[in-house]
N, C-alpha and C positions, 0 to 999 in steps of 0.2 A: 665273478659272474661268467657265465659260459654258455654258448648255442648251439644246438645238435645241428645238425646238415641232413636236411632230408631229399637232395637234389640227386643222388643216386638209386634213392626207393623210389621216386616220382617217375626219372627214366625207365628205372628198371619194369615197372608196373607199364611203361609204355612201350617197351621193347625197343628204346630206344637208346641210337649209339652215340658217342660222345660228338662225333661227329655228322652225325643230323642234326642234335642240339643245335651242333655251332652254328651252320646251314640254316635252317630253321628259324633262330632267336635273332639271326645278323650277331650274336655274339661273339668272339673271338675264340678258336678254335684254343687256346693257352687258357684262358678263365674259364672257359666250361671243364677245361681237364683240370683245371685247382678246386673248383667247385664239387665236381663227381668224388675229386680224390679227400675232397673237405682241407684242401691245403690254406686255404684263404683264411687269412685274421680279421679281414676287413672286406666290407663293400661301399659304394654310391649308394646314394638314394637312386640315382637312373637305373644301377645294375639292378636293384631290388624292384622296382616300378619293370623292368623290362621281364624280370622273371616271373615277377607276380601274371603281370599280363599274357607270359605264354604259357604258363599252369595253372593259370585263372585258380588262383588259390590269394591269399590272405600271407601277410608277410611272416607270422606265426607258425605257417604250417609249410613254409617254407626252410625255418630256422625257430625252432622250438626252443624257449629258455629251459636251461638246465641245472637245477643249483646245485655248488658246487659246496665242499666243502665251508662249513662257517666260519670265520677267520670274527676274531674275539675285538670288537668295539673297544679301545684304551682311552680312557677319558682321565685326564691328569686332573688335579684339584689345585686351584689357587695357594699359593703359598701366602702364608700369615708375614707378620712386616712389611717393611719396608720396602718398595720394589728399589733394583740395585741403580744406585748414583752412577750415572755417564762422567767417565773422568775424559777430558779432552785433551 
């Protein structure tokens, strides 16, 4: 499973620089440059609540699902007899 990064079209549509961002959001001048650059694997619920609320956007159109490749479900089937005796 995998999330686009739309935090560099949103500036960019605002003509806005990484460092107004940071200014701006109170957010840290080092996360908004992981963010623009989509470096980040991971956020808070706060960092997401803090961006929704200065793009006044929806946490979706912030970070769009992207699917990725389908990777094949393996379901094993019980084996017949006897399960194996625990020797102590």
């Amino acid at each position: 499973m995998a999330f686009g990064n739309k935090i560099s079209t949103l500036l960019g549509e605002r003509r806005q620089s990484i460092t107004d961002f940071s200014r701006r959001s109170g957010i840290s001048y080092t996360t908004c440059y992981d963010l623009y650059h989509a470096k980040t694997k991971q956020i808070t619920f706060d960092l997401l609540d803090r961006l929704c609320a200065y793009f006044e956007v929806e946490p979706w159109e912030l970070f769009p699902y992207v699917p990725g490749p389908s990777e094949e479900l393996v379901i094993e089937k019980p084996r017949r007899g006897r399960p194996p005796s625990s020797k102590e």
